[in-house]
C-alpha positions as CSV (number, residue, x, y, z in Angstrom):
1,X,-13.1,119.4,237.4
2,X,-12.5,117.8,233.9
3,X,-13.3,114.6,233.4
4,X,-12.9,112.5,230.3
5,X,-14.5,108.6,230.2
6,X,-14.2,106.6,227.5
7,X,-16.1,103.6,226.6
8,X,-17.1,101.0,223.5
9,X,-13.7,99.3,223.5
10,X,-13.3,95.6,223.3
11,X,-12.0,92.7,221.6
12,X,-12.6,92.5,217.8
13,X,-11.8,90.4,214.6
14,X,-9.7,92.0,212.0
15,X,-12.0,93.6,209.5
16,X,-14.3,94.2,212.1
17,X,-15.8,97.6,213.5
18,X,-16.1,99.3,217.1
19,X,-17.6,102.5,218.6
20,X,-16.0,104.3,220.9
21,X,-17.0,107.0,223.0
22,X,-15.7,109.9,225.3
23,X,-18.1,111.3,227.9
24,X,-16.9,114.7,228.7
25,X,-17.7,117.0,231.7
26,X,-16.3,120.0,233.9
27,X,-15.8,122.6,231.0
28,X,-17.6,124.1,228.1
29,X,-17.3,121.0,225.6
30,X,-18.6,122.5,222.7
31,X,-15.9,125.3,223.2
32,X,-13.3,123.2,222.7
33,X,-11.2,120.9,220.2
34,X,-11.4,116.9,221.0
35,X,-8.6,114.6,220.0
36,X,-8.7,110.3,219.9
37,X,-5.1,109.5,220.8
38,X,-3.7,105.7,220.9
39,X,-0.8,103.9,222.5
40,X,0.1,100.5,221.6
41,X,2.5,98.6,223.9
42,X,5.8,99.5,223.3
43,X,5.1,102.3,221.4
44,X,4.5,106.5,221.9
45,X,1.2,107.7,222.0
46,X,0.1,108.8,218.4
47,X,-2.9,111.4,217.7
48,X,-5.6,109.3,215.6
49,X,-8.3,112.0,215.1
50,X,-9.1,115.7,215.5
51,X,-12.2,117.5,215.5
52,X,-13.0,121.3,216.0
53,X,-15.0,123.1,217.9
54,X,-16.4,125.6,215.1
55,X,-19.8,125.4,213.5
56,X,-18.0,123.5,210.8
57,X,-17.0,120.9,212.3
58,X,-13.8,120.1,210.4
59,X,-11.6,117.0,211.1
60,X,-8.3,115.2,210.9
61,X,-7.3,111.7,210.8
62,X,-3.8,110.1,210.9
63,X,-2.9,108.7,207.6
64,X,-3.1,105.2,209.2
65,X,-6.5,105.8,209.7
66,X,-7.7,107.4,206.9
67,X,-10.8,106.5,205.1
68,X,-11.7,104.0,208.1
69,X,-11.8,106.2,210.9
70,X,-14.8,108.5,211.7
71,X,-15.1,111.4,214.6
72,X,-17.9,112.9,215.4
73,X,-19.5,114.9,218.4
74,X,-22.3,115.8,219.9
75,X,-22.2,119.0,221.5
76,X,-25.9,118.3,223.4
77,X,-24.6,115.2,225.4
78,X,-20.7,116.5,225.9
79,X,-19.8,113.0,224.0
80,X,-17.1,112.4,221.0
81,X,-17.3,109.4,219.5
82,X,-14.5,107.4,217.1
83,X,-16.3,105.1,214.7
84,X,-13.7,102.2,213.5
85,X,-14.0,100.3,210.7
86,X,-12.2,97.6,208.9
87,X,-9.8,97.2,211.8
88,X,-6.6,95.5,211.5
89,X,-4.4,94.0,214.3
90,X,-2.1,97.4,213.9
91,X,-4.6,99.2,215.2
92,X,-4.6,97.3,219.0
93,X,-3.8,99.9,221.4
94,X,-5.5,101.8,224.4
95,X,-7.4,104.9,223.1
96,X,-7.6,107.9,224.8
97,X,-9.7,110.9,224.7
98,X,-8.1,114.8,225.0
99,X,-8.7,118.0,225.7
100,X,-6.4,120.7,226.1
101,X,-7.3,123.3,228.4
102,X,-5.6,125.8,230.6
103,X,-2.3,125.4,229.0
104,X,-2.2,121.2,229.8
105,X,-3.2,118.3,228.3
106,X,-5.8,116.4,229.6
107,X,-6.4,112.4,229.5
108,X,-9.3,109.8,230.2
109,X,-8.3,106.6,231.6
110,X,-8.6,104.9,228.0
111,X,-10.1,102.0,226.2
112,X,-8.3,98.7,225.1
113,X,-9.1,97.9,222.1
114,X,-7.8,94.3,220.6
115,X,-8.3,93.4,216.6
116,X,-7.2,90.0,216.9
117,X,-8.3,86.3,215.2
């Protein structure tokens, strides 16, 4: 079956950087588009960052996130990543990986992520 595992989060000053990734198995991961969603508390889950599955690799970012966000992928080890710089506390939320296969949706578990002083 699908899984989705995400890793890299953590606790981190503001201005600071994180890695996350999103170890993916059960389905043809280079077929398919990733997503990095995010839910602070409180708050409805928001799409960060989009990348495609075609040979060009193109990308989307929330305008939040824009110019300090990066995702990437590497089709050889089934594994998205979300590169985060200059964080600010806005950005504290759990992050999720997604896939959307066979008409649904499909989650990780998450990572918390905390930009705090």
């Amino acid at each position: 079956q699908v899984q989705l595992v995400e890793s890299g989060g953590g606790l981190v000053q503001p201005g600071g950087s994180l890695r996350l990734s999103c170890a993916a198995s059960g389905f043809t991961f280079s077929s398919y588009v990733m997503r990095w969603y995010r839910q602070a508390p409180g708050k409805e889950r928001e799409l960060v960052a989009g990348i495609a599955s075609t040979d060009d690799i193109s990308t989307n970012y929330a305008d939040s996130v824009k110019g300090r966000f990066t995702i990437s992928r590497d089709n050889a080890k089934n594994t998205v990543y979300l590169q985060m710089n200059s964080l600010k506390p806005e950005d504290t939320a759990v992050y999720y990986c997604s896939v959307f296969i066979g008409l649904r949706r499909l989650w990780g578990q998450g990572t918390q992520v905390t930009v705090s002083s």
